[in-house]
N, CA, C and O atoms as a printed pandas DataFrame, in Angstrom:
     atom_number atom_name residue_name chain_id  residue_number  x_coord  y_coord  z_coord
0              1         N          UNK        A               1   82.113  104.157  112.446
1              2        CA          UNK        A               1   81.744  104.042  111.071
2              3         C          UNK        A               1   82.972  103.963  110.182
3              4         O          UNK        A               1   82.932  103.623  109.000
4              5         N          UNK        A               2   84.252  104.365  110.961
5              6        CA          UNK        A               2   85.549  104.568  109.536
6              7         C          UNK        A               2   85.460  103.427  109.630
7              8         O          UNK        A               2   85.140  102.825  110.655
8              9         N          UNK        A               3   85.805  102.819  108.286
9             10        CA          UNK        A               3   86.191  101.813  107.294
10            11         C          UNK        A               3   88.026  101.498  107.010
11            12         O          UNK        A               3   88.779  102.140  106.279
12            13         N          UNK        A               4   88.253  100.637  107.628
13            14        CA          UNK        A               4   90.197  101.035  107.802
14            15         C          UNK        A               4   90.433   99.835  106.431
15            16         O          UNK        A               4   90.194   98.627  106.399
16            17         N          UNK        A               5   90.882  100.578  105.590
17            18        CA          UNK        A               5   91.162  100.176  103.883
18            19         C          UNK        A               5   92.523   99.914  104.289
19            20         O          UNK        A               5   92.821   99.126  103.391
20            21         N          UNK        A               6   93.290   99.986  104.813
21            22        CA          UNK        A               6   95.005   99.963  105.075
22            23         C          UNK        A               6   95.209   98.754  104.894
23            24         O          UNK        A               6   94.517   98.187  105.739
24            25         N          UNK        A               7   95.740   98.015  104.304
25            26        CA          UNK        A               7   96.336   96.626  104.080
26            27         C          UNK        A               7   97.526   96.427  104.796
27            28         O          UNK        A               7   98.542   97.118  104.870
28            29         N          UNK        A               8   97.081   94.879  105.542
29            30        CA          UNK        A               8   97.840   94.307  106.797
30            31         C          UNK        A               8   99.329   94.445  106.147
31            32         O          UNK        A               8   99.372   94.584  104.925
32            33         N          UNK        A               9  100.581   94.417  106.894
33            34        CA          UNK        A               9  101.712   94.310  106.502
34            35         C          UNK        A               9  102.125   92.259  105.762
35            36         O          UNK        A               9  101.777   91.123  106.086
36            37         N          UNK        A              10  102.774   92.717  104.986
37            38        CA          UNK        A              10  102.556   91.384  104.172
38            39         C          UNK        A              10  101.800   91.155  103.524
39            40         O          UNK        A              10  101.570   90.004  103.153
40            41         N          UNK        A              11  101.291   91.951  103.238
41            42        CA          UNK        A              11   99.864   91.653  102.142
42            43         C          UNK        A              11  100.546   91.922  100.656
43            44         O          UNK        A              11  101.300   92.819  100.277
44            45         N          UNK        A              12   99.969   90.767   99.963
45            46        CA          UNK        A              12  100.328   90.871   98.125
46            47         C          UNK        A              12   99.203   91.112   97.446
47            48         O          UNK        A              12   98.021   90.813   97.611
48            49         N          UNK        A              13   99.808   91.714   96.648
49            50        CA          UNK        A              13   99.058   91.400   95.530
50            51         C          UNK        A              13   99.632   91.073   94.078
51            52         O          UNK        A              13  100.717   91.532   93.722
52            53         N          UNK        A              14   98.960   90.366   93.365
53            54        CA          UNK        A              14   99.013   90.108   91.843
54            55         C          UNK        A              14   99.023   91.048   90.757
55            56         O          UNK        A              14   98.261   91.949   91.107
56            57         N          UNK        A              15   99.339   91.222   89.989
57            58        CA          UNK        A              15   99.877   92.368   88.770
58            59         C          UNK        A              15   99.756   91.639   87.337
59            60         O          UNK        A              15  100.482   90.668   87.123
60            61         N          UNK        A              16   99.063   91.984   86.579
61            62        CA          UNK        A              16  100.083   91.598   85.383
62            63         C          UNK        A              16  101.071   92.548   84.468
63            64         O          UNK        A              16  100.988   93.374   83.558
64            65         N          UNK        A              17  101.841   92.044   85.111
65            66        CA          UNK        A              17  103.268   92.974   84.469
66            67         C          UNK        A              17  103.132   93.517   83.299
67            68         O          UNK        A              17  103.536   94.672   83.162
68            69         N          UNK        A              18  102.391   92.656   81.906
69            70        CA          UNK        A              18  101.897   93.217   80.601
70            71         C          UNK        A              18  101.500   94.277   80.592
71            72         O          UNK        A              18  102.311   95.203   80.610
72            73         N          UNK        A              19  100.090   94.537   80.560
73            74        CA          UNK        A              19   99.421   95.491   80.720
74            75         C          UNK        A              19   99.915   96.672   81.484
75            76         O          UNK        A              19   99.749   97.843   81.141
76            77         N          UNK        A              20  100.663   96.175   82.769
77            78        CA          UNK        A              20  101.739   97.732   83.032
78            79         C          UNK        A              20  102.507   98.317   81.926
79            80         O          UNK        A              20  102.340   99.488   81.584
80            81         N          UNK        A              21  103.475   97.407   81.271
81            82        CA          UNK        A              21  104.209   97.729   80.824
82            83         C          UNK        A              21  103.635   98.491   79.052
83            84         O          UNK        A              21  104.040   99.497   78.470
84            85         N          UNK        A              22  102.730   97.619   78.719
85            86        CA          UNK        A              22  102.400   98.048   77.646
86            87         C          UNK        A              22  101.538   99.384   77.525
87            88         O          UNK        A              22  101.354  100.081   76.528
88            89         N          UNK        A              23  100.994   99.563   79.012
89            90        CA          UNK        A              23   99.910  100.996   79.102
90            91         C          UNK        A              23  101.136  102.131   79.675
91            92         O          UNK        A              23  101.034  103.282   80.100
92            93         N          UNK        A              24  102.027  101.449   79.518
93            94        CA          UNK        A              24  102.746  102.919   80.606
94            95         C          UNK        A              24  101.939  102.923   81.533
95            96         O          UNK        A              24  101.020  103.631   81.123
96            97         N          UNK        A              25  101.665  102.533   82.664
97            98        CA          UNK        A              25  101.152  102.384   83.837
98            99         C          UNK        A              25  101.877  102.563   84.746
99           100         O          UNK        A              25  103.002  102.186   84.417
100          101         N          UNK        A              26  101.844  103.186   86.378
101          102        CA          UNK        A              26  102.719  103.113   86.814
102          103         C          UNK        A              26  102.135  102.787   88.117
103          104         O          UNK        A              26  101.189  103.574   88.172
104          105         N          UNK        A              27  102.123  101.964   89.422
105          106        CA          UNK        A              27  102.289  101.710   90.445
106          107         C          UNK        A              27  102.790  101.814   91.520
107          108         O          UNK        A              27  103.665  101.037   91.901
108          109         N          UNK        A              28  102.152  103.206   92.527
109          110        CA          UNK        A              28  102.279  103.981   93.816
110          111         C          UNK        A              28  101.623  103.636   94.708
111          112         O          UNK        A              28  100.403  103.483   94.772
112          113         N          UNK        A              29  102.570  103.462   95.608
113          114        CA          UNK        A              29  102.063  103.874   97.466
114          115         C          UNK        A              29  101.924  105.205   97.582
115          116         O          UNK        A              29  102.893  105.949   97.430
116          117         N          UNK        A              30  100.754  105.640   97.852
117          118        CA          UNK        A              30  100.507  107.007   98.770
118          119         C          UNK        A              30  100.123  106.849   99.796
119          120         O          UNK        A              30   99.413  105.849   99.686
120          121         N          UNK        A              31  100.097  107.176  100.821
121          122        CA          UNK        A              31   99.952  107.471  102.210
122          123         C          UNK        A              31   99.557  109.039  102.781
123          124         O          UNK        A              31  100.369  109.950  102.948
124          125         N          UNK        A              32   97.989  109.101  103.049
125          126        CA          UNK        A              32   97.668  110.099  102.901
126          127         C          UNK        A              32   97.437  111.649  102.361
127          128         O          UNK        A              32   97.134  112.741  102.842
128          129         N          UNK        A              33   97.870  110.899  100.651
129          130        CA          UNK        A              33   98.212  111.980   99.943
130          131         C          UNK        A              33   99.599  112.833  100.046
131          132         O          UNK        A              33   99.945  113.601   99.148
132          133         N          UNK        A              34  100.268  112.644  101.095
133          134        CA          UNK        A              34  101.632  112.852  100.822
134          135         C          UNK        A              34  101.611  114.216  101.228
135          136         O          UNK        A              34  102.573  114.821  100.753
136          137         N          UNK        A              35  100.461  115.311  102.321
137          138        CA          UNK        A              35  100.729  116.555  101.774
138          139         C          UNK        A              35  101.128  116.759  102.992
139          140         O          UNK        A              35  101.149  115.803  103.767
140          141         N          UNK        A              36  101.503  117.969  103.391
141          142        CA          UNK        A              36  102.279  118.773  104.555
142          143         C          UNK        A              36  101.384  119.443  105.319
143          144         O          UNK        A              36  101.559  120.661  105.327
144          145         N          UNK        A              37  100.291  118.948  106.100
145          146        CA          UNK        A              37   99.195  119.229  106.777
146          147         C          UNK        A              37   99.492  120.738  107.553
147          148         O          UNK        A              37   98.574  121.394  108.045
148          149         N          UNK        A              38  100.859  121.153  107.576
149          150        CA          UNK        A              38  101.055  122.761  107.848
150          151         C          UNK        A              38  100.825  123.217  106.411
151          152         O          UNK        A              38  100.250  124.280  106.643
152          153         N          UNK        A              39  100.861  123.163  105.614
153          154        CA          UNK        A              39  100.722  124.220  104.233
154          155         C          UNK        A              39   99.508  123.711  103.637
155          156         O          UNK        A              39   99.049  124.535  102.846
156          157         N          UNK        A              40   98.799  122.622  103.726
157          158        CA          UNK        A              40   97.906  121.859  103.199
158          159         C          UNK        A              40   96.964  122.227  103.788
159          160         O          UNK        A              40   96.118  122.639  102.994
160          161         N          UNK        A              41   96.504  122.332  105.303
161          162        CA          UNK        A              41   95.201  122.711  105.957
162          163         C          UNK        A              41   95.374  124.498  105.559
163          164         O          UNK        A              41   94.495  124.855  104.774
164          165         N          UNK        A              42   96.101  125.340  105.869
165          166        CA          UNK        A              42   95.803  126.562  105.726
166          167         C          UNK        A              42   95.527  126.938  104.307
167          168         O          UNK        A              42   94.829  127.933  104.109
168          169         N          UNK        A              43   96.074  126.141  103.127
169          170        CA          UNK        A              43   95.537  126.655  101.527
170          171         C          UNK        A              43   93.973  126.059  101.343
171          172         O          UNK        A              43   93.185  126.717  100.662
172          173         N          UNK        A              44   93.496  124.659  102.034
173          174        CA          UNK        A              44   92.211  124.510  101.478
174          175         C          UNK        A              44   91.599  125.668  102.512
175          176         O          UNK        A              44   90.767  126.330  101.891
176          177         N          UNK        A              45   91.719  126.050  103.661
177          178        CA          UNK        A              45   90.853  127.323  104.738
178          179         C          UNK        A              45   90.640  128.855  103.459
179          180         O          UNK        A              45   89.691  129.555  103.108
180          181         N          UNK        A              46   91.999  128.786  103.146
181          182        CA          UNK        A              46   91.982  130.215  102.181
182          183         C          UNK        A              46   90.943  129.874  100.953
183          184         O          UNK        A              46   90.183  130.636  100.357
184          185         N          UNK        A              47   91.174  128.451  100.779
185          186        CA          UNK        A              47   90.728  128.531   99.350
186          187         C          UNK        A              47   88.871  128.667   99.726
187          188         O          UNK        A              47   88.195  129.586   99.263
188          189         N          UNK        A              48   88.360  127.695  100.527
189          190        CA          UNK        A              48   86.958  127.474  101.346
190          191         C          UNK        A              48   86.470  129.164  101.674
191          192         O          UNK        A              48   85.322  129.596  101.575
192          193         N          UNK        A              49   87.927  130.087  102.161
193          194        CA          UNK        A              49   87.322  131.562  102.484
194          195         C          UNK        A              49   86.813  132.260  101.524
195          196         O          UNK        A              49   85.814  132.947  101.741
196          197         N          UNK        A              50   87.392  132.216  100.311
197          198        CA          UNK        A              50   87.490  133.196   99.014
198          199         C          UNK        A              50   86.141  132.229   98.267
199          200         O          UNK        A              50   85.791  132.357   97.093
200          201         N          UNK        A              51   85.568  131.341   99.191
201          202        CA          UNK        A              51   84.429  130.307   97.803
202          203         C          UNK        A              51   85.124  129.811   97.069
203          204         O          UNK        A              51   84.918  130.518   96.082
204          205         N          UNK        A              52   85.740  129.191   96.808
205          206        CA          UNK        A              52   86.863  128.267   95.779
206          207         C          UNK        A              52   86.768  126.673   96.450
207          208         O          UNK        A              52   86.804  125.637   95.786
208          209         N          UNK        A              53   86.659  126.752   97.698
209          210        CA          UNK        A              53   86.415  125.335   98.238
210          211         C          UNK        A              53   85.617  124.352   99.222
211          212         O          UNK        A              53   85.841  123.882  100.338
212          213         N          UNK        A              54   84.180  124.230   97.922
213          214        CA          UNK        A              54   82.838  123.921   98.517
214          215         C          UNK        A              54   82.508  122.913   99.574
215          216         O          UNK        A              54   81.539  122.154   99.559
216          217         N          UNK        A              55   83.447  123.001  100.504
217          218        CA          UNK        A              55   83.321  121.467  101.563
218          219         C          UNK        A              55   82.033  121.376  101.734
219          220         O          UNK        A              55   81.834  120.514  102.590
220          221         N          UNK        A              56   80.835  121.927  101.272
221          222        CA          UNK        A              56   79.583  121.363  101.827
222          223         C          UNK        A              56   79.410  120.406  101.164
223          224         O          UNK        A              56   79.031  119.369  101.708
224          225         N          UNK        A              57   79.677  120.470   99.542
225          226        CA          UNK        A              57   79.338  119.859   98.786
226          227         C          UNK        A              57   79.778  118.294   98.912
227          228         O          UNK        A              57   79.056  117.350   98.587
228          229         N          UNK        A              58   80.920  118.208   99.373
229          230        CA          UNK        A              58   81.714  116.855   99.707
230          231         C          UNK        A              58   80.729  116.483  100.911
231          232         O          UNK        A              58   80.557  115.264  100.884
232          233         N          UNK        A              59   79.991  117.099  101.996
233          234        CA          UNK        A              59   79.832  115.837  103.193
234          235         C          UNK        A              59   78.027  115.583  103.068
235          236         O          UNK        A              59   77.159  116.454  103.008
236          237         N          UNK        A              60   77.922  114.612  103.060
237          238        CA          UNK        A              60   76.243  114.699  103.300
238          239         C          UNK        A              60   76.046  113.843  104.932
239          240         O          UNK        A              60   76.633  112.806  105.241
240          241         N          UNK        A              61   75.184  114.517  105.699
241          242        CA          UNK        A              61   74.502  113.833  106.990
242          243         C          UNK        A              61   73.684  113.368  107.293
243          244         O          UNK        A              61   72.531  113.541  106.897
244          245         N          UNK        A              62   74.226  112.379  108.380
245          246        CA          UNK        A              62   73.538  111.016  108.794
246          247         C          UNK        A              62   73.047  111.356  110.067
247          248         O          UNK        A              62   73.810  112.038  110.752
248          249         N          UNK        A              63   71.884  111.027  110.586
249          250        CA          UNK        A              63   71.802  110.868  111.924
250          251         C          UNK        A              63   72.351  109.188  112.265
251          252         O          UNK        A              63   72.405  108.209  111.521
252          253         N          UNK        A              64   72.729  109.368  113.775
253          254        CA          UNK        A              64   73.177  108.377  113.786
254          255         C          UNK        A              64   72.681  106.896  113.457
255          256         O          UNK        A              64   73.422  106.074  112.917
256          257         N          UNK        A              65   71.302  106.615  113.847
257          258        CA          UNK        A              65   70.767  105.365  113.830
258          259         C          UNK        A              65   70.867  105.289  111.999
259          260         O          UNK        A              65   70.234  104.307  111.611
260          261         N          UNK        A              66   71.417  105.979  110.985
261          262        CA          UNK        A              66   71.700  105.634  109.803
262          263         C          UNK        A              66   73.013  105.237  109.170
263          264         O          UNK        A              66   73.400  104.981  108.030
264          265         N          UNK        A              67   73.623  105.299  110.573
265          266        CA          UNK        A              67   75.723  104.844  110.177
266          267         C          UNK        A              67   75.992  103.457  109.345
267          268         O          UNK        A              67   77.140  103.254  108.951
268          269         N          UNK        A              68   74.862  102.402  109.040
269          270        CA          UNK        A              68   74.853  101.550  107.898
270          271         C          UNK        A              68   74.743  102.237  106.641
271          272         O          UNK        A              68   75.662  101.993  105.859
272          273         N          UNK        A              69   73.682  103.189  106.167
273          274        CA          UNK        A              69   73.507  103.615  105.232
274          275         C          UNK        A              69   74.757  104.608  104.961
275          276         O          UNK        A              69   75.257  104.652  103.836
276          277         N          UNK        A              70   75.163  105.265  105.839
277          278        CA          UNK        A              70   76.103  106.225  105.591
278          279         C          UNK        A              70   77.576  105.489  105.038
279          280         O          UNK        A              70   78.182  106.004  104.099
280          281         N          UNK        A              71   78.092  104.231  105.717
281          282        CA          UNK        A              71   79.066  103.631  105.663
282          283         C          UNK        A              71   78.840  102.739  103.871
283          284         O          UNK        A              71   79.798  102.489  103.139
284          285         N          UNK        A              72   77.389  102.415  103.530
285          286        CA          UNK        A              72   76.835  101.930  102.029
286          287         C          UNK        A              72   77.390  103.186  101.230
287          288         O          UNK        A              72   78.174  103.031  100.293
288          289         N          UNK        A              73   76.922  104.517  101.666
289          290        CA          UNK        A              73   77.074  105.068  100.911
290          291         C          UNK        A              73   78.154  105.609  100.371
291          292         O          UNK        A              73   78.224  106.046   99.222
292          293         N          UNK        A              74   79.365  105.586  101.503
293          294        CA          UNK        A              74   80.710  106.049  101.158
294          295         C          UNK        A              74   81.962  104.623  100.272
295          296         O          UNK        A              74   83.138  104.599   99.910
296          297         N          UNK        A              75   80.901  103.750  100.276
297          298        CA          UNK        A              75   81.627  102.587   99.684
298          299         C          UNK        A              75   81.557  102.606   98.565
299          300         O          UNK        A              75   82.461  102.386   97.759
300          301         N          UNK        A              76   79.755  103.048   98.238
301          302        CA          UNK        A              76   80.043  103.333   96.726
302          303         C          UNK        A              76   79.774  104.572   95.866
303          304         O          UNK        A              76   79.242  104.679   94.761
304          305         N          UNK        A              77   80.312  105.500   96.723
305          306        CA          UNK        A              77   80.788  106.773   96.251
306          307         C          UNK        A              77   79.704  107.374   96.189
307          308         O          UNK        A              77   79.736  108.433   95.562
308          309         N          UNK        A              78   78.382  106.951   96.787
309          310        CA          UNK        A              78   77.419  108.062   96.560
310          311         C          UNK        A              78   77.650  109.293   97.103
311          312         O          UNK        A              78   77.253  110.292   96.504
312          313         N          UNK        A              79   78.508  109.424   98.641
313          314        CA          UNK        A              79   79.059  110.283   99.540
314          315         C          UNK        A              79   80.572  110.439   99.081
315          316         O          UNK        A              79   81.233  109.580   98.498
316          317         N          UNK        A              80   80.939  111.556   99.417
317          318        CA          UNK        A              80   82.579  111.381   99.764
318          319         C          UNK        A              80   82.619  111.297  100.955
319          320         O          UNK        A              80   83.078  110.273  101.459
320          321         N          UNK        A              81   82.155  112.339  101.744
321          322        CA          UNK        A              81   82.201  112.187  103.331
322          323         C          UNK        A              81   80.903  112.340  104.045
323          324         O          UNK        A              81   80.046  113.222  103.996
324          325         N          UNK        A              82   80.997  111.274  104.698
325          326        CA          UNK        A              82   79.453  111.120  105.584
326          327         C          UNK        A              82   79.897  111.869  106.869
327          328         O          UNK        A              82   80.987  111.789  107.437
328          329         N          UNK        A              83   78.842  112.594  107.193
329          330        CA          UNK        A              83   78.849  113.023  108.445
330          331         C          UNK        A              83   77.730  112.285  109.262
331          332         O          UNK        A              83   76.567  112.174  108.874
332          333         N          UNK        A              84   78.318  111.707  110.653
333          334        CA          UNK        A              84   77.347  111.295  111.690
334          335         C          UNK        A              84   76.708  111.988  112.439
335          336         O          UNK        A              84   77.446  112.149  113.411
336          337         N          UNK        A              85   75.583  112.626  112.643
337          338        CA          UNK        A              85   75.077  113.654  114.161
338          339         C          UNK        A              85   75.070  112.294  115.136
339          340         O          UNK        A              85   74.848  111.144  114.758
340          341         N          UNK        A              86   75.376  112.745  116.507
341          342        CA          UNK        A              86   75.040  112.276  117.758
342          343         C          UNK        A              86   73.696  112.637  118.319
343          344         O          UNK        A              86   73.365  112.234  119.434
């Protein structure tokens, strides 16, 4: 069901420089959020322990024969994260 968004190497894109420049806009590569998956997984666990970080709320589940609907739904944000049962 993942959806690989990663753009091929060589890939362009178009800009209009205006509108950057005139919005103060600014234009980043991130790559997985950039965080330090040693300090990053143990603060969302603490935060999820104390109730501060509702991961239920982020996944809704699919049985499997629904991995179209689930994959619809994370496209347009009805889900953040679909979960598949087997």
């Amino acid at each position: 069901m993942r959806c690989d968004r990663r753009a091929r190497f060589g890939t362009e894109v178009a800009l209009d420089v205006n509108n950057i420049l005139v919005f103060g806009r600014v234009v980043r590569g991130i790559v997985e959020g950039e965080s330090v998956p040693e300090l990053f997984i143990p603060a969302l666990l603490e935060l999820w322990r104390v109730g501060r970080f509702p991961v239920d709320r982020l996944m809704t589940y699919y049985d499997f024969d629904q991995i179209n609907q689930a994959a619809h739904d994370a496209e347009t944000g009805k889900t953040i994260k679909p979960v598949l049962g087997m």
